[in-house]
Every structure is written in C-alpha cells, then in structure tokens.
MARFIKOL-969280 format. One record per residue (C-alpha): residue in one letter; x negated, y, z negated; residue number from 1. Coordinates in steps of 0.001 Angstrom, whole numbers, plus 500000, padded with zeros to 6 digits. Last residue first. Layout:
<atoms>
(atom 'A'; (X; Y; Z); NUM);
...
</atoms>
This chain:
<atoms>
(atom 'X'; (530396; 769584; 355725); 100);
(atom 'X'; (530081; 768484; 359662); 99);
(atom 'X'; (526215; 767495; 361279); 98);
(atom 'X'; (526096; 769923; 364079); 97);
(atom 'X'; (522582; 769291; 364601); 96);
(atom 'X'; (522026; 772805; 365085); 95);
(atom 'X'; (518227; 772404; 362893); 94);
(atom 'X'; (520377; 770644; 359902); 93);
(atom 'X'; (518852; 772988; 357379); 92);
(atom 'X'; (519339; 775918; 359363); 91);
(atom 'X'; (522620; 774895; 361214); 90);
(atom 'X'; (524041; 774014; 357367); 89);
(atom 'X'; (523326; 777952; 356571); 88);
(atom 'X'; (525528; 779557; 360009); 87);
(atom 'X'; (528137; 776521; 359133); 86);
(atom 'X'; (528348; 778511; 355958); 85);
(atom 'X'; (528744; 781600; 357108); 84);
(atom 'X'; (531357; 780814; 359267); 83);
(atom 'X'; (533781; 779055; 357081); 82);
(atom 'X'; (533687; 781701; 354935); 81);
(atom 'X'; (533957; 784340; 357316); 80);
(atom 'X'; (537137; 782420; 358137); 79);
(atom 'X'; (538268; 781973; 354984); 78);
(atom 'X'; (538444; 785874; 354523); 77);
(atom 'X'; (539796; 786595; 357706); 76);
(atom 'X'; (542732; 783875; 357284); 75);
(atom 'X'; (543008; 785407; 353562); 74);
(atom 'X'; (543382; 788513; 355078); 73);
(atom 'X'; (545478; 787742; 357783); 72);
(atom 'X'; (548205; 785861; 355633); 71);
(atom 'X'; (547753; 788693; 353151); 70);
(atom 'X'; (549079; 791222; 356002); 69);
(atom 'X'; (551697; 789050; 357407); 68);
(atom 'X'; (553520; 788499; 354011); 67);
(atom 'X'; (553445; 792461; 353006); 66);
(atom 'X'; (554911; 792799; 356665); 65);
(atom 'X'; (557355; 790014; 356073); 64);
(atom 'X'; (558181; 791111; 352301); 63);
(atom 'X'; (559771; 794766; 353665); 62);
(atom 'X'; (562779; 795682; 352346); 61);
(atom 'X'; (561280; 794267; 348516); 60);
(atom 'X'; (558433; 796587; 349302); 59);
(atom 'X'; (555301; 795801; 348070); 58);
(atom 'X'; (552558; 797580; 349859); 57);
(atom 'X'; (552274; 800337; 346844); 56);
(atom 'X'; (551511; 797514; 344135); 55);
(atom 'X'; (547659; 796927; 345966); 54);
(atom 'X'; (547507; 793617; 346573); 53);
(atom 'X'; (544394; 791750; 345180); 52);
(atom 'X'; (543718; 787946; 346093); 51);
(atom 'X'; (540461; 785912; 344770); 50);
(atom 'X'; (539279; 782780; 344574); 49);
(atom 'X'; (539928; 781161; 348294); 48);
(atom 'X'; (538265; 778092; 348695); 47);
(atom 'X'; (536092; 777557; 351388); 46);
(atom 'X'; (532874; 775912; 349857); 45);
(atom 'X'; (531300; 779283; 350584); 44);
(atom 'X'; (533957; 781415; 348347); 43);
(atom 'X'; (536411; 783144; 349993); 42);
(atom 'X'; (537679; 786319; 348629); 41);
(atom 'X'; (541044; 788335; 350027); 40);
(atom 'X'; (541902; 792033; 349490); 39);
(atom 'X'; (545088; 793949; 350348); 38);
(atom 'X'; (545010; 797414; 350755); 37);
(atom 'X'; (542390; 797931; 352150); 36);
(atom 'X'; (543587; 800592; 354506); 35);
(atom 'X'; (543233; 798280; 357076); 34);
(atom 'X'; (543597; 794681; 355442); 33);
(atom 'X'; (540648; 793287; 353455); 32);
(atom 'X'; (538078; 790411; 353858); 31);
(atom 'X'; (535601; 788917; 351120); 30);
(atom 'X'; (533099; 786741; 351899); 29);
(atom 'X'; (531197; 784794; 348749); 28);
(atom 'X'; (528241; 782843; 347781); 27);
(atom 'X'; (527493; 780419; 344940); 26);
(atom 'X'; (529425; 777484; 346467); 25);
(atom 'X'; (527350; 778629; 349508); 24);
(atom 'X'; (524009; 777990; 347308); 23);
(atom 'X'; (525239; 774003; 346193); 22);
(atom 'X'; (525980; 773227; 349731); 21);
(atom 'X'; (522527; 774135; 351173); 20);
(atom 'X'; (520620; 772082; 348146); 19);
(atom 'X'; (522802; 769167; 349359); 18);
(atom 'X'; (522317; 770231; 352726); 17);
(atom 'X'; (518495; 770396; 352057); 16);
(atom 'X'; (518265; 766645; 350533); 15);
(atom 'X'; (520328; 765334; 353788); 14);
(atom 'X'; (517907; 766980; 355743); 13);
(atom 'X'; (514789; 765267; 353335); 12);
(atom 'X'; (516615; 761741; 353546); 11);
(atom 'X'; (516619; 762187; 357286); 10);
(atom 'X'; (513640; 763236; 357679); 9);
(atom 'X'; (512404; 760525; 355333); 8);
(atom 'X'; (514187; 757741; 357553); 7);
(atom 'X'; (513282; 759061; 360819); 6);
(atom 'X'; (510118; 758748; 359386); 5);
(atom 'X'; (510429; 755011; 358155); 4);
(atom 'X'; (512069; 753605; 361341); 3);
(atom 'X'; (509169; 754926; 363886); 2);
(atom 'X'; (508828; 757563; 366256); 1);
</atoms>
C-alpha cells in the first residue's frame, strides 16, 4: 500500500468521525430509576442535560436513598451514552478503537 492512500483513508476516517461526532452531539440516552421516578439524559458527547426528580422521592429523612438513586441514573444514563457512541465511532473507524 503506498504513503498517499493510507494518507486519504486516513484523512477520509478522520473526515467521518468528525461528521460521527457532530450526529452524537445531536443524539440522546435517557435512563430512569424503577418506578421512574427519577430521570437522567445524556447527550452523545457525554454530558448530562437533563435531571427530573419526581417531588414525592424527596424526603429530608431520607437524602441517601434519593442520593443513590440519581447517582445510578445519571451513571446509567452516561453510560448508554458512552456506549452508543463508541458503537457509531466503530463504524466509521471499522473497530479501530481510535478514542474520542
């Protein structure tokens, strides 16, 4: 294979996860606790941009199960984040493992 392929293909894959990283920004995963109570959004780019607690889980005798419930929400939420967009960057990158 010579220099100047490998370059284009690599110009063109580097193209693609630019393209790649601009749709997951787009996309979304939400997660909720049982009960659904408490709601957590991720977007693609794994930030978190939304949180919704339903006021009858608050109880002031109770923060550290209110506290343990949105920390596995929003763990679930960036998670599925997380995973769905190393699912995209392993299509344009053909499972090269590349990181974002």
């Amino acid at each position: 294979m010579n220099l100047q392929k490998l370059m284009k293909q690599a110009q063109a894959m580097q193209a693609g996860m630019v393209q790649a990283q601009a749709r997951l920004a787009e996309q979304k995963f939400s997660a909720e606790a049982p009960g659904g109570k408490v709601k957590a959004t991720a977007d693609g780019a794994g930030n978190l941009v939304q949180l919704s607690i339903d006021p009858s889980v608050v109880d002031a005798e109770d923060v550290e199960f209110l506290e343990a419930m949105v920390l596995k929400t929003v763990q679930d939420a960036l998670k599925g984040a997380k995973d769905m967009a190393e699912a995209e960057m392993r299509k344009v990158t053909g499972g090269l493992g590349f990181p974002m």
